[in-house]
N, CA, C and O atoms as a GROMACS GRO file, in nm:
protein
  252
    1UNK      N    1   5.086  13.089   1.023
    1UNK     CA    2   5.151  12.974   0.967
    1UNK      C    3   5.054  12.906   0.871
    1UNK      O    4   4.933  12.906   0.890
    2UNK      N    5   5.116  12.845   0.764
    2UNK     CA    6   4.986  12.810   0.654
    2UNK      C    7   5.045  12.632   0.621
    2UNK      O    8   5.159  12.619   0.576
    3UNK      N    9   4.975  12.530   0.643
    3UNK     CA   10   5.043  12.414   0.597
    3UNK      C   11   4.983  12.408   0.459
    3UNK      O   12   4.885  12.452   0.399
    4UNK      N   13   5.120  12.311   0.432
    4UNK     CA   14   5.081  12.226   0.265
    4UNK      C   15   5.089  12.135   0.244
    4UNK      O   16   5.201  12.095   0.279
    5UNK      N   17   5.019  12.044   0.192
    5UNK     CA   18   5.024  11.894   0.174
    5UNK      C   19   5.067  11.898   0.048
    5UNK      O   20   5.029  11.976  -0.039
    6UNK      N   21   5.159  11.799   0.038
    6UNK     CA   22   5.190  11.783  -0.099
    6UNK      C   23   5.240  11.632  -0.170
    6UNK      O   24   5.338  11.576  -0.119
    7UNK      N   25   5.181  11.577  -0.270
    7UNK     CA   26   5.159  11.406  -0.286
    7UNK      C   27   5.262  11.396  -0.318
    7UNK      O   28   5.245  11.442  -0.431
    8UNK      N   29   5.415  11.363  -0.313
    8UNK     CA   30   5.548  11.334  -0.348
    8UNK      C   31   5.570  11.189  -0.455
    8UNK      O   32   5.674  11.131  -0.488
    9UNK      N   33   5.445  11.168  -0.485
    9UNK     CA   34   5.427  11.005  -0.569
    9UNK      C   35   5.508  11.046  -0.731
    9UNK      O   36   5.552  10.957  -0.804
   10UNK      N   37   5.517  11.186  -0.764
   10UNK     CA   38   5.569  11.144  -0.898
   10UNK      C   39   5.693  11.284  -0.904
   10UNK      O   40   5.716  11.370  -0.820
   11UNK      N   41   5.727  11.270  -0.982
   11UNK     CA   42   5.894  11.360  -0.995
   11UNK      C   43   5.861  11.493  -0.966
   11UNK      O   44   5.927  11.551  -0.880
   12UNK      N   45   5.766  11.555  -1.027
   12UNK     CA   46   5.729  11.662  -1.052
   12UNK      C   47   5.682  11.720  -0.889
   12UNK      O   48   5.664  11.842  -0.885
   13UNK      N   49   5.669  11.672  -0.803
   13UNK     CA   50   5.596  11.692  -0.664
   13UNK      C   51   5.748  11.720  -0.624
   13UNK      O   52   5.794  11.814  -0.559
   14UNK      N   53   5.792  11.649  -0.664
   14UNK     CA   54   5.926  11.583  -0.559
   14UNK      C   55   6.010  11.719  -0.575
   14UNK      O   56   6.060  11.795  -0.493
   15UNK      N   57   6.001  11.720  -0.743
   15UNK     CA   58   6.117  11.862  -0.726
   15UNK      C   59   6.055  11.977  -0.690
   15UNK      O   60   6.124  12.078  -0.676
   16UNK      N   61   5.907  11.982  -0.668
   16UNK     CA   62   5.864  12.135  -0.589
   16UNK      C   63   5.883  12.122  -0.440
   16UNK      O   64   5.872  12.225  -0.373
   17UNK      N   65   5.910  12.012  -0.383
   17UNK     CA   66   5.877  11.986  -0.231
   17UNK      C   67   6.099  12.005  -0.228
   17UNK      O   68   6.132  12.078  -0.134
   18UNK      N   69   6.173  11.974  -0.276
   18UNK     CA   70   6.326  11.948  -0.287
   18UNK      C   71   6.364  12.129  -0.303
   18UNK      O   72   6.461  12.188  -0.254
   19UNK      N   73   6.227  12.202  -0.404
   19UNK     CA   74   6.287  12.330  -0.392
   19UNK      C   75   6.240  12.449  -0.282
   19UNK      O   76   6.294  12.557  -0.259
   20UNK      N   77   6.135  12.395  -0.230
   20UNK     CA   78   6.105  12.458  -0.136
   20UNK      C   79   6.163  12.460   0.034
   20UNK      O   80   6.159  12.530   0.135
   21UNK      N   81   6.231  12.296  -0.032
   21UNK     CA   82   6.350  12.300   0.142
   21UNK      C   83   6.476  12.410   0.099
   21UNK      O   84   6.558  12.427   0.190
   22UNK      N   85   6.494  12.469   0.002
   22UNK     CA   86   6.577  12.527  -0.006
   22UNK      C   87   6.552  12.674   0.065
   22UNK      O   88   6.650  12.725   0.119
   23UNK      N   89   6.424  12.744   0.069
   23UNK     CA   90   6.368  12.858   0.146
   23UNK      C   91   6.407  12.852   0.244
   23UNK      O   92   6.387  12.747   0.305
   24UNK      N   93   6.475  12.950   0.300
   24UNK     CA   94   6.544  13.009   0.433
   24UNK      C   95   6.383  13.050   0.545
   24UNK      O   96   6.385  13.066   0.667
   25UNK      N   97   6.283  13.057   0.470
   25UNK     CA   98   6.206  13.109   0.564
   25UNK      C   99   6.093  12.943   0.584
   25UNK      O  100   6.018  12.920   0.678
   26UNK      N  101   6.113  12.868   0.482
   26UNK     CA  102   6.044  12.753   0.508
   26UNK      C  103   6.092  12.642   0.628
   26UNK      O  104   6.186  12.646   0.707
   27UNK      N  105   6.003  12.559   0.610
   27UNK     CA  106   6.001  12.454   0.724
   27UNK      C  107   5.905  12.338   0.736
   27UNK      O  108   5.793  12.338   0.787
   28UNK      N  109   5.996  12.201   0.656
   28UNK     CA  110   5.947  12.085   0.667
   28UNK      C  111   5.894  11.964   0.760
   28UNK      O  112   5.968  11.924   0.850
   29UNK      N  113   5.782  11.911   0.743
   29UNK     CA  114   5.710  11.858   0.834
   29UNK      C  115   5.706  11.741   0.747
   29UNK      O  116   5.683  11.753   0.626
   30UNK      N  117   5.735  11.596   0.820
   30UNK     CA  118   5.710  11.520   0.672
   30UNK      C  119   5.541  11.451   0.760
   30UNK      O  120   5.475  11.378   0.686
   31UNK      N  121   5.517  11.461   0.820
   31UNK     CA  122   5.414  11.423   0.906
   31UNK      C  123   5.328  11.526   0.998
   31UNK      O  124   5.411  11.554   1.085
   32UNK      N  125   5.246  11.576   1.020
   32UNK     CA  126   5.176  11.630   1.131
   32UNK      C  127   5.170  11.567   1.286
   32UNK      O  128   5.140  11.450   1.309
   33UNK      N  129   5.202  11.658   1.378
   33UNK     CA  130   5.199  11.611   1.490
   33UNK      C  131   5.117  11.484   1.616
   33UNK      O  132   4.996  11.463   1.627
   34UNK      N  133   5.201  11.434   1.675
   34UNK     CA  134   5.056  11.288   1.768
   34UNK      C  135   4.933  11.414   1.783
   34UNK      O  136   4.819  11.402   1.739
   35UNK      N  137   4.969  11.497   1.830
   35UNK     CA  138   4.816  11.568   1.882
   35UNK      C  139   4.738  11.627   1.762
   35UNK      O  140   4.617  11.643   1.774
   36UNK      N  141   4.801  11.660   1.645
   36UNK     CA  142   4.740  11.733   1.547
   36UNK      C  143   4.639  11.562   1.501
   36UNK      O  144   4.518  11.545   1.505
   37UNK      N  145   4.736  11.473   1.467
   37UNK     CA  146   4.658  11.321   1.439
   37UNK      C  147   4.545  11.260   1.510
   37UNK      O  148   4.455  11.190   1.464
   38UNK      N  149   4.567  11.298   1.631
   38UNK     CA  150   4.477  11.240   1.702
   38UNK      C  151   4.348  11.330   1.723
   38UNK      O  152   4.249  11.277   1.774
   39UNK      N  153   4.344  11.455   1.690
   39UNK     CA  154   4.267  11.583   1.642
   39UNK      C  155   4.184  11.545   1.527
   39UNK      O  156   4.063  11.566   1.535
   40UNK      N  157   4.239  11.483   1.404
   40UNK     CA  158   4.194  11.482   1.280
   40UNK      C  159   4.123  11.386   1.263
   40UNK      O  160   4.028  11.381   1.185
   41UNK      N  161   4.180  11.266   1.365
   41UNK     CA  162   4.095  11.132   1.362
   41UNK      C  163   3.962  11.144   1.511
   41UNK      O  164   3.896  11.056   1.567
   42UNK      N  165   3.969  11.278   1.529
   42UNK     CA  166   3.832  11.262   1.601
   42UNK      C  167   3.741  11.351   1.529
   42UNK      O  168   3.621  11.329   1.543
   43UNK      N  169   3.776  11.442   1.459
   43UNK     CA  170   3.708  11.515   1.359
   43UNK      C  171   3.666  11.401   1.235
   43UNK      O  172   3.574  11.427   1.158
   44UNK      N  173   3.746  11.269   1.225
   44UNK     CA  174   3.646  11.189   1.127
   44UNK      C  175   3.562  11.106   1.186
   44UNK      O  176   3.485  11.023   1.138
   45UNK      N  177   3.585  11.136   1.291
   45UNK     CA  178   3.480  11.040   1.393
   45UNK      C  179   3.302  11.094   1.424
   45UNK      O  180   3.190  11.051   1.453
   46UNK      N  181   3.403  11.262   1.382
   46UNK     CA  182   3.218  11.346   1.408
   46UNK      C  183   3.229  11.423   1.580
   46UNK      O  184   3.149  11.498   1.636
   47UNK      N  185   3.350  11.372   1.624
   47UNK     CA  186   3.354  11.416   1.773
   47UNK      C  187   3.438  11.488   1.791
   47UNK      O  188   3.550  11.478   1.841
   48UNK      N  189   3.320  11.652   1.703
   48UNK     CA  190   3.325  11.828   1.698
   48UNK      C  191   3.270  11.909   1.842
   48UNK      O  192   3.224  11.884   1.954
   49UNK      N  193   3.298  11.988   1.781
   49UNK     CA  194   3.209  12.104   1.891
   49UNK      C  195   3.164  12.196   1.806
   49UNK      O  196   3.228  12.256   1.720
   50UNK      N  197   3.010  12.208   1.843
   50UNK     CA  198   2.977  12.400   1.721
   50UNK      C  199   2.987  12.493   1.846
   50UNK      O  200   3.001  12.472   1.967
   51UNK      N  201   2.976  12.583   1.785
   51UNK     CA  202   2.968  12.753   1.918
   51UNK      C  203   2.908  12.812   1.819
   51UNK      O  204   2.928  12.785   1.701
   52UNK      N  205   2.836  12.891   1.857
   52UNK     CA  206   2.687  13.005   1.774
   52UNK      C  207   2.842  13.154   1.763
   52UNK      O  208   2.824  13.232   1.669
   53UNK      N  209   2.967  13.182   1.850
   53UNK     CA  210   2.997  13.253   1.808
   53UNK      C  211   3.156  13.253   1.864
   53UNK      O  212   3.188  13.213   1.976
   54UNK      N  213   3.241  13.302   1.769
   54UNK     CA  214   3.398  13.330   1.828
   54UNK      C  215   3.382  13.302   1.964
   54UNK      O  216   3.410  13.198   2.024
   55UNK      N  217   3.304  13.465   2.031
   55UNK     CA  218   3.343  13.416   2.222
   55UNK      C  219   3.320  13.328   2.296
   55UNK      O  220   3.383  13.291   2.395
   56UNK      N  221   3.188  13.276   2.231
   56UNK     CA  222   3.160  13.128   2.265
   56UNK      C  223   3.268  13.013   2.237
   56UNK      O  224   3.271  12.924   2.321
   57UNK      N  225   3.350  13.005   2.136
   57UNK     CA  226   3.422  12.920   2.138
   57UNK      C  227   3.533  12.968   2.193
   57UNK      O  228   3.611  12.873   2.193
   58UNK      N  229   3.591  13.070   2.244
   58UNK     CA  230   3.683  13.129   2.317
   58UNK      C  231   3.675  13.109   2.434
   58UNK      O  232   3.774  13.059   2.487
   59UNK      N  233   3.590  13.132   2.495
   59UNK     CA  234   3.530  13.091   2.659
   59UNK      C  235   3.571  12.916   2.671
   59UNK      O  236   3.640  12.858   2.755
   60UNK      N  237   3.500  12.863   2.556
   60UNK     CA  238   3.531  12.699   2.550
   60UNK      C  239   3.636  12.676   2.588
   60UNK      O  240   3.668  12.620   2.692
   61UNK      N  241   3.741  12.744   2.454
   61UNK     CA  242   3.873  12.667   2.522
   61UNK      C  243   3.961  12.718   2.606
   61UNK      O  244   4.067  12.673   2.651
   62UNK      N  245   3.897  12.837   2.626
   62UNK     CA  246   3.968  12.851   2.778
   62UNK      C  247   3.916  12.826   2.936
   62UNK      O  248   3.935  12.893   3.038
   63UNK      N  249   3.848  12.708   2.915
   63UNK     CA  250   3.824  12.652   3.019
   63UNK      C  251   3.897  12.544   3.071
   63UNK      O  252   3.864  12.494   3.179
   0.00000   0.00000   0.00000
């Protein structure tokens, strides 16, 4: 799944975002999810996690 942000402030946004609801395979979000938000605002907070590798961070979250 790939998101897109897109600034809807002037006409030209508006009619790429108006033609893309028309895609049978698309799917509009006018907002990101409470958990995706509350994700993003701890990532501007700095409160990350590193892992030295994939399994390391695999092990993480499957704990």
């Amino acid at each position: 799944m790939t998101y897109i942000v897109i600034d809807t402030t002037d006409k030209q946004s508006e009619a790429f975002l108006h033609y893309v609801k028309t895609l049978p395979f698309a799917q509009i979000q006018s907002s990101a999810n409470v958990t995706t938000i509350k994700a993003m605002e701890q990532a501007k907070k700095g409160k990350t996690t590193k892992h030295k590798s994939a399994k390391e961070l695999i092990s993480f979250l499957n704990k």
